[in-house]
C-alpha positions in Angstrom: -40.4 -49.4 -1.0 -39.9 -47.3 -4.0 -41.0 -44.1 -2.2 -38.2 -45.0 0.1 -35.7 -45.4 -2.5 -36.5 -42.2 -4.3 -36.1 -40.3 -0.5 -33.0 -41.8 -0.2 -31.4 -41.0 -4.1 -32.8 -37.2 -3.5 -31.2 -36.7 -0.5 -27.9 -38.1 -1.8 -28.2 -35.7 -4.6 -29.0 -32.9 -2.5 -26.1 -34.0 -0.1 -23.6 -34.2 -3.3 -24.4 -31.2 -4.9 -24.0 -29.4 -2.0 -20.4 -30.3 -1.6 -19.4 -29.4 -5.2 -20.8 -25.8 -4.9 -18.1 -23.4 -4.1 -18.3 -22.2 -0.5 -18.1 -18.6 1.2 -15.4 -17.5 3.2 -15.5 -19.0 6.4 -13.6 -17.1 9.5 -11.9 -19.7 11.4 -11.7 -19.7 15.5 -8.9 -21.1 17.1 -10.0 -21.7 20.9 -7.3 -22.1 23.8 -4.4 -20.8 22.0 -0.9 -20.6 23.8 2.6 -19.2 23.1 3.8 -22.3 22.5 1.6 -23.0 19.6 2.4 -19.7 18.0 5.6 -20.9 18.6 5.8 -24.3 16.9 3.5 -23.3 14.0 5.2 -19.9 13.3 8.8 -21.0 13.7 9.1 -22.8 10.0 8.3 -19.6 7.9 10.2 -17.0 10.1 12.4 -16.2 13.0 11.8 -15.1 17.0 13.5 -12.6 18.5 12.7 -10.6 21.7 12.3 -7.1 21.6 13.0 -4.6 25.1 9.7 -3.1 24.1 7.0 -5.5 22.5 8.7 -9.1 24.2 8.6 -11.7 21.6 8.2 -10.6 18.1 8.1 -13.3 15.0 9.5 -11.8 11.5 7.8 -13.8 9.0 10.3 -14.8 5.9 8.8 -12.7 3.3 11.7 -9.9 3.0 11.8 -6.7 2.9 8.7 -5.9 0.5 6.3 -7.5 2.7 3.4 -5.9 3.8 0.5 -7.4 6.4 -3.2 -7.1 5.4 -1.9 -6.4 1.6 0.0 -9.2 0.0 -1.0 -12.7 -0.5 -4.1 -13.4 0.7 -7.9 -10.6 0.2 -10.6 -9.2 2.1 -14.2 -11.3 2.4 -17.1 -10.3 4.4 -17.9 -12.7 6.9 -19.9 -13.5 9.9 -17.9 -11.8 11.9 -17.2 -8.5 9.5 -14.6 -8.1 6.8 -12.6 -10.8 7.5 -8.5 -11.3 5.7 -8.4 -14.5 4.3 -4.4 -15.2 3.7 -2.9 -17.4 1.2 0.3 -17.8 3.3 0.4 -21.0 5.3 1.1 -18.9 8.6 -1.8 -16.6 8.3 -4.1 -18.4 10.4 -2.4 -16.8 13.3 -1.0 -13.9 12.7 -3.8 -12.1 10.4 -6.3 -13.4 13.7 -4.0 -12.9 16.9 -1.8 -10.6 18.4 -0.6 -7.1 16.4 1.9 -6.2 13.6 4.6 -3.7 14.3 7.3 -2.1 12.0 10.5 -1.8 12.6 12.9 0.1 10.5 16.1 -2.4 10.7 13.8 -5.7 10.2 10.8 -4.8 8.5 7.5 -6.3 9.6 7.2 -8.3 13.2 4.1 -10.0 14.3 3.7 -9.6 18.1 1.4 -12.5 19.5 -2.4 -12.2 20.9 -4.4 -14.3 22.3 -7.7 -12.9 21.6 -9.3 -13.9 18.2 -10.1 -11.6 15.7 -11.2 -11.6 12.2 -8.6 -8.8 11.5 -6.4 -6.9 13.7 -6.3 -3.7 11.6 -7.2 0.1 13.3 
């Protein structure tokens, strides 16, 4: 019975000390993703617009100084490669989906993907 106990208490430790050790960057997949989700999450911390050339473009509200891949949020090597891990609440979509485009009038647009990707950067 005692040998029992004494499994049990390690394994608790093991199990507890394991969750108070700082983790690793962890890429995140988001499966099955649609427009409309893009849409919904996106809409809080920017505006739509359509563009003649790209279709729908989301301009995050970060004004003018904002750039993608270089403010708010760093660079950790993953599973999947040197991965952007953003501090913005948004940047689980647009750091991992679709492509950035600049345009002179409004600055930074995010044009949606649905492919995953741990950064969108060429």
């Amino acid at each position: 019975m005692k040998r029992g106990i004494t499994v049990l208490i390690v394994t608790l430790v093991c199990i507890f000390t394991n969750l108070l050790q700082p983790s690793t960057a962890q890429a995140q997949f988001y499966g099955g993703i649609s427009f409309d989700v893009f849409y919904d999450e996106l809409s809080p911390y920017g505006y739509w617009d359509r563009d003649p050339s790209y279709g729908d473009i989301w301009y995050p509200n970060q004004g003018r100084n904002f750039r993608p891949y270089g403010s708010n949020g760093y660079w950790a090597m993953t599973e999947y490669g040197n991965t952007w891990v953003s501090g913005y609440p948004w940047g689980w979509a647009p750091f991992h989906y679709g492509r950035w485009v600049h345009n002179s009038y409004r600055g930074w647009g995010w044009i949606p993907g649905y492919e995953w990707g741990p950064a969108w950067v060429e």
